[in-house]
C-alpha positions as CSV (number, residue, x, y, z in Angstrom):
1,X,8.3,-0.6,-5.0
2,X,6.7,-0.7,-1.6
3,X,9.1,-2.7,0.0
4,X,12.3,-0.9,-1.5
5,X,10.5,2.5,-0.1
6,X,10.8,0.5,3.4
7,X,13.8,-1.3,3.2
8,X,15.6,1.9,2.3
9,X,14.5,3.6,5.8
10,X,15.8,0.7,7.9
11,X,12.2,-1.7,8.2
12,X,12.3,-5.0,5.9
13,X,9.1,-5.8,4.4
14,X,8.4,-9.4,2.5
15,X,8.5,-8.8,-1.4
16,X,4.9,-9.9,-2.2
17,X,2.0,-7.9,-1.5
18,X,0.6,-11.2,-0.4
19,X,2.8,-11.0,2.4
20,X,3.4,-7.6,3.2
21,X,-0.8,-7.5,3.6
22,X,0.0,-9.2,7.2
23,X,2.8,-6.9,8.6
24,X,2.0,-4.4,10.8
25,X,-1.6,-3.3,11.9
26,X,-5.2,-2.7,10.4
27,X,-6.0,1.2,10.3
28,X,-9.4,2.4,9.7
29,X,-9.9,4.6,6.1
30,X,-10.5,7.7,8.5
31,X,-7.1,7.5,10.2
32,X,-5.4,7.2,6.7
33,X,-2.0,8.7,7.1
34,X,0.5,9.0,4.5
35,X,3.3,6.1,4.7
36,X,0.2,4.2,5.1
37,X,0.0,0.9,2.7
38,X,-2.9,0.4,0.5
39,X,-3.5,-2.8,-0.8
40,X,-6.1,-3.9,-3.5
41,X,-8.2,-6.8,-3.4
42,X,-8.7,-8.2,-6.7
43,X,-11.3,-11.6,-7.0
44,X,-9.8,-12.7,-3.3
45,X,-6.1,-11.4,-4.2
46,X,-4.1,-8.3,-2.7
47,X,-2.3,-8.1,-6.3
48,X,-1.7,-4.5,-5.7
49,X,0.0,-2.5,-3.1
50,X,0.6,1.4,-3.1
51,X,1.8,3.9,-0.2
52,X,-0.5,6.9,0.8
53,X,0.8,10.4,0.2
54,X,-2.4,11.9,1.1
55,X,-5.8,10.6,2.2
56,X,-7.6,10.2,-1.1
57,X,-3.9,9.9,-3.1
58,X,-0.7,7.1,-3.1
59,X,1.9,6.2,-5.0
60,X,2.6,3.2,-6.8
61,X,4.1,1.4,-9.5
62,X,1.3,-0.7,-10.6
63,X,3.8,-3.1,-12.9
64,X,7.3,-4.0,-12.5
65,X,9.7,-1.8,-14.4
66,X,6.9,0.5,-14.9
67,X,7.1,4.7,-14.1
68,X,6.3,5.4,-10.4
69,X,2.8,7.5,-10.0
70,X,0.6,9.0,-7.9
71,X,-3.0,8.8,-8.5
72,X,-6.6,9.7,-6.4
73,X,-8.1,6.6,-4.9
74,X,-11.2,6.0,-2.6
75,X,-9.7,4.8,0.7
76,X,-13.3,3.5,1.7
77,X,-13.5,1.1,-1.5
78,X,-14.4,-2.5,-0.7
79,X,-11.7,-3.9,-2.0
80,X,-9.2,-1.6,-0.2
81,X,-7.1,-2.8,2.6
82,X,-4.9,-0.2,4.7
83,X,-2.0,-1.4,6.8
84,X,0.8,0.8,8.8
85,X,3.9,-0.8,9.2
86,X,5.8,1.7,10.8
């Protein structure tokens, strides 16, 4: 989902949140800004990437072919990882 959200504003991102976890730069949970991309850290993985609409809330389609949500998260988590790419 994340990178069609991108690509259909003009900025490619990889396809893999493996990848897409090393574009752009590292932003602090305090500075949270929606657009921002939240990846999860799962046992050494970023399996999981979601776009901030708010700073406790983001968007996400957690599988493939699965309905788009939005959901609370804690943006200070360990295992939370927040990137902006544009």
């Amino acid at each position: 989902m994340v990178s069609s959200v991108y690509e259909a504003t003009g900025f490619v991102m990889p396809r893999t949140s493996e990848n897409q976890v090393n574009v752009g730069m590292a932003v602090d949970a305090g500075n949270l800004q929606p657009g921002d991309c939240v990846f999860f850290n799962k046992g050494g993985d970023y399996g999981h990437v979601a776009i901030a609409i708010s700073d406790h809330e983001i968007v996400e389609a957690p599988k493939r072919g699965t309905t788009v949500s939005v959901r609370s998260f804690d943006p200070y988590a360990s295992n939370v990882t927040i990137r902006r790419v544009a």
